[in-house]
Every structure is written in structure tokens, then in C-alpha cells.
C-alpha positions in Angstrom: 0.0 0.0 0.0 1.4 3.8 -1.3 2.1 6.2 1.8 0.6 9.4 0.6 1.6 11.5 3.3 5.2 10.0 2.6 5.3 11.2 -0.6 3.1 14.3 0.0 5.8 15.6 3.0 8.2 15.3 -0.1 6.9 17.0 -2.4 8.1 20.8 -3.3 4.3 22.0 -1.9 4.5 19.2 0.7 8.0 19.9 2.5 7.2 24.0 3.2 4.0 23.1 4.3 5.4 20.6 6.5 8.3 23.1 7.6 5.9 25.6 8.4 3.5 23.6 10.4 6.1 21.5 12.2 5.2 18.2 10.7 7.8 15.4 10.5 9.3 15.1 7.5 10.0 11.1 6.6 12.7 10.7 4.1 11.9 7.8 1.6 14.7 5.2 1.8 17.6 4.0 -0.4 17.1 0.0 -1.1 19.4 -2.4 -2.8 19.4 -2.8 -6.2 21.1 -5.4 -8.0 25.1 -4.6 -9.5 25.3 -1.6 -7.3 27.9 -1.0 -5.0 27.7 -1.5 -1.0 27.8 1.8 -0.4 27.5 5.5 -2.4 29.7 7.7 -0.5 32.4 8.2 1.6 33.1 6.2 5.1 35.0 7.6 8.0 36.4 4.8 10.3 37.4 6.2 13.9 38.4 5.0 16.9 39.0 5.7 20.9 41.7 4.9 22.6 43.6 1.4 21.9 41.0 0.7 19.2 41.4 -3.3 18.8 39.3 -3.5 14.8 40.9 -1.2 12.7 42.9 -3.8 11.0 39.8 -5.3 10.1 37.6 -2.6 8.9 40.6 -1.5 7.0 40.9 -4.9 5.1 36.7 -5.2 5.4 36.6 -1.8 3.8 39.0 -3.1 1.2 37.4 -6.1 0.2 33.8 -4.6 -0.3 35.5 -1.2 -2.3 33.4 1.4 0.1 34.8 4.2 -1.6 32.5 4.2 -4.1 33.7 7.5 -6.2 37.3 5.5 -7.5 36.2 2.2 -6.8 39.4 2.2 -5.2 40.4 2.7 -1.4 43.0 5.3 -1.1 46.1 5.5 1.4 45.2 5.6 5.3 45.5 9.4 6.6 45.3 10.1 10.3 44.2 13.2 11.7 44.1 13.9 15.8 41.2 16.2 16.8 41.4 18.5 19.9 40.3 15.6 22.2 43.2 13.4 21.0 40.9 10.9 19.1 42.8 9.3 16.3 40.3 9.0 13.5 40.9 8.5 9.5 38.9 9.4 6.8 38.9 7.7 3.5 39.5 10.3 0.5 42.5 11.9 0.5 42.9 15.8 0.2 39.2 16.3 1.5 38.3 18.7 4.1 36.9 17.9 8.1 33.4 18.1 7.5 32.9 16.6 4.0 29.7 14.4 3.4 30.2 11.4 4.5 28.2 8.0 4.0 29.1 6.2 6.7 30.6 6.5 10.4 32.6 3.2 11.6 34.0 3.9 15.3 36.3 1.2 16.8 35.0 1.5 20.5 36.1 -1.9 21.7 39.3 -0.2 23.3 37.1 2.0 25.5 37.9 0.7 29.1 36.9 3.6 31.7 33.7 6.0 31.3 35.9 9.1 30.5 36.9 7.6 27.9 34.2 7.6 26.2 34.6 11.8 25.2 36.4 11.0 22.3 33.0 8.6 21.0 30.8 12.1 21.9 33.9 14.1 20.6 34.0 12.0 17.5 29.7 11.8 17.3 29.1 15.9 17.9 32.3 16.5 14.9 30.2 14.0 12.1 26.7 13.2 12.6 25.9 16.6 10.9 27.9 15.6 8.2 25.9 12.2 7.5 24.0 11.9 4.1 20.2 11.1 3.8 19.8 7.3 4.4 23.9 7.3 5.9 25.1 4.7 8.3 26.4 4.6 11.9 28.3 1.8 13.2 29.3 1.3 16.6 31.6 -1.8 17.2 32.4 -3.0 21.1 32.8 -5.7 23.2 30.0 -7.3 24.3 29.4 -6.1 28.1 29.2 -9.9 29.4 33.0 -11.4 27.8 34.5 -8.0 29.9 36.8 -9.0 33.3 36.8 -5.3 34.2 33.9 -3.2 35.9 34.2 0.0 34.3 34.6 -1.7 30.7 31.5 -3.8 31.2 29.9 -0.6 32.4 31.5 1.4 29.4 30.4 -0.8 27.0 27.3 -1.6 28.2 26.5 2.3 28.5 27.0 2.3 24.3 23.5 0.2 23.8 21.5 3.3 25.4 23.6 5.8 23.4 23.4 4.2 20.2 19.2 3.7 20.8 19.1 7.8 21.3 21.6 8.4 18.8 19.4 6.3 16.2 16.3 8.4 16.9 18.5 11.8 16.4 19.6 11.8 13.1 16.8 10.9 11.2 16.7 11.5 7.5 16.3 7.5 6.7 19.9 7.5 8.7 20.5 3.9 10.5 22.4 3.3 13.7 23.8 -0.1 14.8 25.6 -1.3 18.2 27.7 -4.6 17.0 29.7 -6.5 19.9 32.3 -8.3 18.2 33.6 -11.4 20.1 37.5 -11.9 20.7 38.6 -14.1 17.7 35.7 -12.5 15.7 37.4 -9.5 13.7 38.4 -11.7 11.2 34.6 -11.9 9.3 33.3 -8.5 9.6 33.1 -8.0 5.8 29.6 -10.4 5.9 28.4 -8.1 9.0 29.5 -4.4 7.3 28.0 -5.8 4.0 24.5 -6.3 5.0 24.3 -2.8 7.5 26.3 -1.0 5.4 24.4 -1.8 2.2 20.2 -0.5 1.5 19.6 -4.2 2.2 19.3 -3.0 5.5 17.2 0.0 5.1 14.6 -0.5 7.7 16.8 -2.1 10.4 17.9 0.3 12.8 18.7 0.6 17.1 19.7 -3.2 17.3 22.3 -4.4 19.3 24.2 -7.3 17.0 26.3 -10.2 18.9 28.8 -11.0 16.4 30.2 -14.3 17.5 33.2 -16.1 16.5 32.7 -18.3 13.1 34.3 -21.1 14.8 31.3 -21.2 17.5 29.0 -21.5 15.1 30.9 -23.7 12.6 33.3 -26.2 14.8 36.4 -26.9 12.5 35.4 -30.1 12.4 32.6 -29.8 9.9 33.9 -29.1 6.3 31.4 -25.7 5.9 32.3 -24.0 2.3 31.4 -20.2 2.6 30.9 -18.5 -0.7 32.3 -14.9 -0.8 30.1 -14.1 -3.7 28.5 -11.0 -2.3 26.3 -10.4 -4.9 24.8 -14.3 -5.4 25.3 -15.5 -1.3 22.6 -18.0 -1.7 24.0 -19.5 -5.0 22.6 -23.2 -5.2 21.3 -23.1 -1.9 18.2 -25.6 -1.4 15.6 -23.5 0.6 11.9 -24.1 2.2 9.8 -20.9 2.7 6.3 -21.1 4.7 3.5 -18.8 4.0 5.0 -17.9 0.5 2.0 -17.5 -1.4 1.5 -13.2 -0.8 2.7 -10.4 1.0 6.1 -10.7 2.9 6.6 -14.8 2.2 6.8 -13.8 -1.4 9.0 -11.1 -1.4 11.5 -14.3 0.8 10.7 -16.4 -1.9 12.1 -13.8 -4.5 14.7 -12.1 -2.6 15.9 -15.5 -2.1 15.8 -16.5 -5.3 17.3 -13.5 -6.2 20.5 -14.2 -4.7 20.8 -17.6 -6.3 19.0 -19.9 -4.0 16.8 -22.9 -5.2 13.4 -22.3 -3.4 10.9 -24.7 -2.3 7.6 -22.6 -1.6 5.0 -23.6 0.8 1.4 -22.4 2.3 -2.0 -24.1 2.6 -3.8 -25.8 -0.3 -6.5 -22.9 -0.4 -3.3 -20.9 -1.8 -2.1 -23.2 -4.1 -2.7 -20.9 -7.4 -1.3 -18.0 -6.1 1.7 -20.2 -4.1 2.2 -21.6 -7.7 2.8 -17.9 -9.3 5.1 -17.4 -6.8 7.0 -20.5 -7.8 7.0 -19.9 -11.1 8.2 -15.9 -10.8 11.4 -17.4 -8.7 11.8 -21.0 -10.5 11.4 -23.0 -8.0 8.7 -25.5 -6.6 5.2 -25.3 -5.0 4.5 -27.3 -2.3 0.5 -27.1 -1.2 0.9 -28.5 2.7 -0.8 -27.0 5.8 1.4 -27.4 8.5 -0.5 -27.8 11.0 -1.4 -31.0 9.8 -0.5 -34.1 12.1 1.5 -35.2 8.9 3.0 -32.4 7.9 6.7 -32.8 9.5 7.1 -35.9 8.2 5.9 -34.7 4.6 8.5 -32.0 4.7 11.3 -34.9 5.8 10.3 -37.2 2.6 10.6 -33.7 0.2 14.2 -32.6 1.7 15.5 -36.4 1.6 14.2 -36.3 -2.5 15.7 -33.0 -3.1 18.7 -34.0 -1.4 18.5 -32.4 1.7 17.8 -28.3 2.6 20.2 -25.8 3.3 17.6 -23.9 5.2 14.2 -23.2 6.1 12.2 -19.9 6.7 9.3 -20.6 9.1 6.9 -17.4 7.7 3.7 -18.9 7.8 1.5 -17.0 10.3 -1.8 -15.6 11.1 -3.8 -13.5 13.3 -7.3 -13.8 15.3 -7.3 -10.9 17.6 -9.6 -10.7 20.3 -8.8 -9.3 24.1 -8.4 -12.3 25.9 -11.7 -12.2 27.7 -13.9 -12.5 24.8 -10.8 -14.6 22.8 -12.7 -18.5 21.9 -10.7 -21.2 22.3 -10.2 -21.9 18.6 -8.8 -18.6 18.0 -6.0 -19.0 20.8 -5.9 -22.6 19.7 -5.3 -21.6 15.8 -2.7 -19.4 16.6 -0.3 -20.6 18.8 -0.9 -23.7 16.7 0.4 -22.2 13.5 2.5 -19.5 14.5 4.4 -21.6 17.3 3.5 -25.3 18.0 4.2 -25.9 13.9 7.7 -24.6 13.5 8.6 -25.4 16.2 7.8 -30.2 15.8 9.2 -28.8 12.5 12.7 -27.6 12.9 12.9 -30.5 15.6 11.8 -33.1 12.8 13.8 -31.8 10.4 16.9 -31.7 13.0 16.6 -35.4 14.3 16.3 -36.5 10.7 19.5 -35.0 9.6 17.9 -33.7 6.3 19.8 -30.3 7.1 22.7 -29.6 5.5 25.6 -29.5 7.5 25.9 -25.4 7.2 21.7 -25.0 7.4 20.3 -21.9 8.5 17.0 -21.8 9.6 14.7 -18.0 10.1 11.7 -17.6 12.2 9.4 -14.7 11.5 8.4 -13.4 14.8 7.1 -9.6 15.1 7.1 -6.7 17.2 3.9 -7.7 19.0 6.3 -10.6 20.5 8.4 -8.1 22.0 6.4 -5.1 23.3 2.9 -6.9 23.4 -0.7 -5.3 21.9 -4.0 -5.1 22.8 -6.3 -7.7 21.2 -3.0 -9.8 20.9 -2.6 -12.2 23.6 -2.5 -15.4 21.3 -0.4 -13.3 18.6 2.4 -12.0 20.8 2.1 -15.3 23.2 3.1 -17.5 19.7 5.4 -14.6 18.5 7.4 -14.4 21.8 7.4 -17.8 21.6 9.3 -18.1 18.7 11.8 -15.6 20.2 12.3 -18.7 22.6 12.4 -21.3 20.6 15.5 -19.4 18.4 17.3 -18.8 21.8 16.8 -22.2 23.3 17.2 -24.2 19.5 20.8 -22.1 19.2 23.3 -24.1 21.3 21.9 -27.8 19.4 22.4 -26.2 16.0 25.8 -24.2 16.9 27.1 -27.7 17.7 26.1 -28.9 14.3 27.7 -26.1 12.7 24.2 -24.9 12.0 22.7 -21.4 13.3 19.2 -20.4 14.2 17.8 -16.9 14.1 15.3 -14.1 14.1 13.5 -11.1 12.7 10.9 -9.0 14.2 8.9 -7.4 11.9 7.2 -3.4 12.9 4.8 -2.3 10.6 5.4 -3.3 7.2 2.9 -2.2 4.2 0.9 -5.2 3.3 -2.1 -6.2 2.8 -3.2 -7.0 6.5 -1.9 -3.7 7.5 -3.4 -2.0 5.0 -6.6 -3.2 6.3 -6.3 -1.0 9.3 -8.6 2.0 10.2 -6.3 5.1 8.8 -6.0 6.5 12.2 -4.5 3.8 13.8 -2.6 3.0 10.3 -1.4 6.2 10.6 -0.3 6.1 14.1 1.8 2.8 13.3 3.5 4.3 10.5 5.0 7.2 12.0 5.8 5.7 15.6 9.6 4.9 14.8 12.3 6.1 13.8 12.1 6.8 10.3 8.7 8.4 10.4 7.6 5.2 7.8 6.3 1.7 7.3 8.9 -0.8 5.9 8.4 -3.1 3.1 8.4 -6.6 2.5 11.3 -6.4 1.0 12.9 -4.8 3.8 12.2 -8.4 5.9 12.9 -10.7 2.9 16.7 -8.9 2.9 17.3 -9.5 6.5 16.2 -13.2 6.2 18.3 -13.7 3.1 21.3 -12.2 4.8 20.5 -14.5 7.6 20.2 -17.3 5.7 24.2 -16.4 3.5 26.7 -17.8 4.8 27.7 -13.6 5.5 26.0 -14.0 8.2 28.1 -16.6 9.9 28.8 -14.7 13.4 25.0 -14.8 14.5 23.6 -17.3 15.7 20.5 -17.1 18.5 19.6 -13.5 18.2 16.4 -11.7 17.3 16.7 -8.3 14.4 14.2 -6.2 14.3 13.0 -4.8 11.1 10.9 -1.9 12.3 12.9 1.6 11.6 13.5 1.6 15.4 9.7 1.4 16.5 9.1 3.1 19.3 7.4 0.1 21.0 9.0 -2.0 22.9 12.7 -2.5 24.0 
């Protein structure tokens, strides 16, 4: 559905009336499109004190050509400021202050809380400088691998400046806390291609637990990761759930669009649309309701005859809201059923039978509701919390099988269910985040795909919002 006050507040009319009246301006957002480059612009890296990354954004920053304008990454200059922060700015010749695209700032040497005025130092000199849609990344320790009080404290003080930080600079500008793990520094490039790039355009204010690969993928299991950037998912065998419309077909074609082999599922009553979908990404309809008593064991035939799955994406969902006083049994029933109870004899199935590929990734689509909670929701957020749980709990069994189990939490995101709510409260969930807008369906099909790449091989466990930064929950 078309946000007309979106592109109203942009329009040449629009933007002095919304000026003049004091209305928020929403900037529409840059998305990916195929054969372009990570990122258009500039990116400064900087750094505190004993920064402990900059070898690796250097050779990250290398490997994924940030500097878009020569295609080429030019010598390393440093510059001290009047706090002593060492920072370096990619472009030679170019003036403090230039646009920039990007802000990368090393704060994993940060150890004692005055430390931290070279990060405000380094924050109040750029952030004006950022370019509609820009990035900020903030890399640390994560607060619970620290020996040292004040460091834990330091670093754990980062999360609740990088939340504010994210609703500041608006403009469609995204802002990211990653706590790299010791031994970790040595993969960033998957992690600074995906939050880096407009895959990412609607995920912003999360707090990203970049583990080592090797707790993930034990050394003893012969995982191949591609470093094809622009196909990741090349001749990867993939299930998607509720693939027939709306947010399961943009996964099916996002998928598909970075080389992955899909296998699309919903219910029978589906099955011509499910089968258009199939046909736009070339790959296979599977009518199935999963809530069927059968259904796990179906799924475990089709992997073993297509030789096994690289990964599944448990979409399928629904919704029957009712406060939980006038809530009849069927509707809780229904929904916990399908949005919790299925995936979850699924995954298990599919685990036990070994019809994962050694390397699988498997996605559950939970949603905001499961975080922060709604009125008329009980069964919805009860299933989607759920599968918050089951992702956590699933995440040691499929780390030890070289495997990883994740997350996304969708906000409001235009579809068709959404756009079936009254405008004022439509309205009200549009502009209550960050970047003043609904996301896409797209915007949740490029985390997933991410998540299922083998670029995303230091998260394993975790939960990404895909909500601008709603202002709902945590």
C-alpha cells in the first residue's frame, strides 16, 4: 500500500507546508538494487583509545570497495582532533566536515567512562555531516565477555547511546551497536556488507552479537562459505512457509534472487497463487498446511528427494485478535498452533532426521507484537514471543552442528493486512519509529536472506528487528 503522506511531505508543496506547520518530515529510503555497490559515499572509520578492529575494517573496507567514487580505497591518513581521538577518513585531500556515508568507530578499546569523550567528541564533529539514508556503526565488546567493571559498564553504557543516537539523526539514517567477540574481527566483511548496504534499510537501534565463526561452525565440519557477495545463496536448497502473498513472497524472491533454489510452501487454499510465486522465482510449490499431524514428516520425505535443505524460513503465520476475555478457544488454539507449536515439531523433525545440511540456516518470523505486546494480541504475541524462545533455546543444538538459528521481528510493514487497518491507527503505526515510515516486504525478505548467507556466519541465536527503530518496545 502507497504512503501518501510519505510522498506528500516530499513533495516541493509538501516539504514548506510541512516546515511551516512543524510536521515530520520522513525521508523515503535507499534499497538495494542489483550490480550496485555496497555503499555510495564516503566512510569515516574512527576509533578511541587502543581501538582493537581497525585492522579489520581496514581490510573489510577493502574487500567490499566502500569508496565508491574510485572504486578504489586510497592510502590511510590520520588526523588527531582536539580531544586526541585518532580518526581516519577515506579520501585523501578532502576537508573535516565533507559528506560522508558512513561512520565506523572502533570503541572496543574504550575501558573507563571518560573515555568515552572522544566517541561524543567524534559523534558531535560528524553526525551533521551524514548523508540522507547514511550509516552509523558502533563496534564493542559485548558487556558480558569483559573481566573489568568499568569496561562492562563502558560498553554496556553504548546500547543506550546508540538507541538515542538512532532516533536523532533521522533522515532515513541507520544506527547499529555490533559487539564483536574476541577471535571474531576476522569476518566483519559479511556483517558491514549487510548494515552497510540499503539491504538494510529498515533495520535500525539493534544491538548485533557478532560471534566467532568457529562457535558457530566447529572446525570439524567441512562448511564451504561463498564470498560471492552479490549471489550469497547460490545453489542453496531453501523451504519458505506462507509464501503464497505479501512478505513470504517477497523471501521467496529475494531468495531466489541471490541464487537460492526455493521450495515454496502455504495451505492448499493458496495453491494458485503459491504456484505464481513459484513460477516468478523458479522453483517448486509445495501445497501443505502445516499444522497437519503429517505435515513434519511430509516435509522430511521432500528434503531427503531433493537431497536435503540448506535452510528453512518458518513465515507462515496468522492472526485472530480478540482481548483475551472475549478470545474463543479456537482462536487461541489456531494461533499458537500455526505461529508456534508448527515450526517449532518442524525444525525438531527436520533436525533429528539429519535432512539439514551440515551449514543449514534456519529463520523464524516473529514480530514486534512478540516483543512489546498489543492489545487484542494475547495469542499473537504469546506465539510470537514464543518463537523468540524457541530461536534462543534451538541455538546451542544447531551451533554444535555447525548450523545457526535466528530471528527477525517485523514493525509495521505495508501489506495487505496492515493495510486493512482504520487510517487513524494505520497512521499512528506508520509514524511511531524512527524513520517516520512503514517498511516493506522487501525490507524483511533482505534481512532473512542475509541471515540465511553464509555472510551471516557470526549470528547465531539472536532476534533483528525490522521496524525503523519502532518506538514500541525494547
Amino acid at each position: 500500500m502507497t504512503d501518501s503522506y510519505l510522498a506528500f511531505a516530499n513533495s516541493a508543496i509538501g516539504a514548506r507546508l510541512a516546515a511551516a506547520l512543524g510536521l515530520p518530515r520522513p525521508v523515503p529510503l535507499e534499497r538495494f538494487t542489483a550490480h550496485h555497490p555496497v555503499l555510495q559515499g564516503d566512510v569515516l572509520i574512527a576509533a578511541g583509545p587502543s581501538p582493537h578492529l581497525l585492522p579489520a575494517l581496514v581490510q573489510a573496507s577493502q574487500v567490499l570497495q566502500l569508496n565508491t567514487v574510485s572504486h578504489q580505497l586510497p592510502a590511510w591518513t590520520a588526523m588527531c582532533n582536539q580531544a586526541g581521538m585518532m580518526t581516519g577518513r577515506w579520501g585523501v585531500g578532502e576537508q573535516p566536515g565533507a559528506p560522508i556515508k558512513a561512520l565506523l568507530y572502533d570503541a572496543t578499546g574504550l575501558t573507563r567512562i571518560e573515555q568515552a569523550d572522544h566517541l561524543y567528541h567524534c559523534l558531535q564533529d560528524t553526525v551533521r555531516s551524514l548523508l540522507p539514508s547514511g550509516r552509523v556503526m558502533l563496534l564493542a565488546r559485548s558487556p558480558q565477555a569483559c573481566n573489568d567493571v568499568q569496561q562492562a559498564t563502558v560498553q554496556r553504557a553504548l546500547e543506550g547511546l546508540m538507541r538515542s543516537l538512532a532516533k536523532e539523526v533521522k533522515r532515513g539514517i541507520a544506527v547499529q551497536l555490533i559487539q564483536v567477540d574476541e577471535g571474531a574481527e576476522t569476518s566483519l566483511t559479511g556483517c558491514l556488507q549487510f548494515f552497510l548496504s540499503p539491504r538494510s534499510a529498515y533495520v535500525s537501534g539493534q544491538v548485533i552479537r557478532w560471534q566467532c565463526p568457529s562457535t558457530i561452525a566447529p572446525a570439524s565440519l567441512p562448511v564451504q562459505w561463498t564470498t560471492d557477495v552479490n549471489q550469497p545463496l547460490a545453489g542453496r536448497r531453501l523451504l519458505v512457509t506462507g509464501a503464497s502473498r505479501g512478505i513470504g513472497a517477497a523471501i521467496a524472491q529475494t531468495l531466489a534472487r541471490d541464487g537460492a533454489r526455493v521450495v515454496c510452501l502455504d495451505v492448499p487454499s493458496s495453491a494458485a497463487a503459491l504456484q505464481t510465486v513459484a513460477e516468478q522465482v523458479g522453483g517448486w510449490a509445495l501445497p501443505l498446511d502445516i499444522t497437519d499431524p503429517q505435515a513434519a514428516q511430509t516435509l522430511v520425505d521432500r528434503a531427503r528427494s531433493d537431497g536435503g535443505w540448506d535452510g528453512v524460513v518458518h513465515n507462515a503465520g496468522i492472526t485472530r485478535d480478540k482481548t483475551i476475555a472475549r478470545m474463543p478457544e479456537h482462536a487461541w488454539r489456531s494461533v499458537t498452533t500455526v505461529n508456534l507449536l508448527s515450526p517449532a515439531v518442524i525444525t525438531q523433525t527436520l533436525l533429528d532426521a539429519q535432512v539439514l545440511a551440515a551449514d543449514a540456516r534456519v529463520v523464524c518470523v516473529s514480530s514486534i507484537s512478540g516483543i512489546a505486546g498489543n492489545v487484542g494480541q494475547t495469542n499473537y504475541a504469546f506465539s510470537k514471543a514464543g518463537v523468540i524462545g524457541l530461536v534462543q533455546s534451538m541455538a546451542p543444538a544447531f551451533a554444535a552442528r555447525g548450523m545457526a538459528i535466528n530471528a527477525v521481528a517485523p514493525g509495521f510493514i505495508e501489506t495487505q493486512m496492515t493495510a486493512a487497518i482504520p487510517f487513524a491507527i494505520r497512521e499512528a503505526g506508520r509514524r511511531m519509529n524512527a524513520m517516520g515510515q512503514g517498511g516493506l516486504p522487501v525490507d524483511v525478505a533482505e534481512t532473512i536472506a542475509w541471515l540465511m548467507s553464509p555472510l551471516s556466519r557470526g549470528v547465531n541465536g539472536q532476534v533483528i528487528r525490522v521496524c525503523g527503530q519502532s518506538w514500541l518496545g525494547a
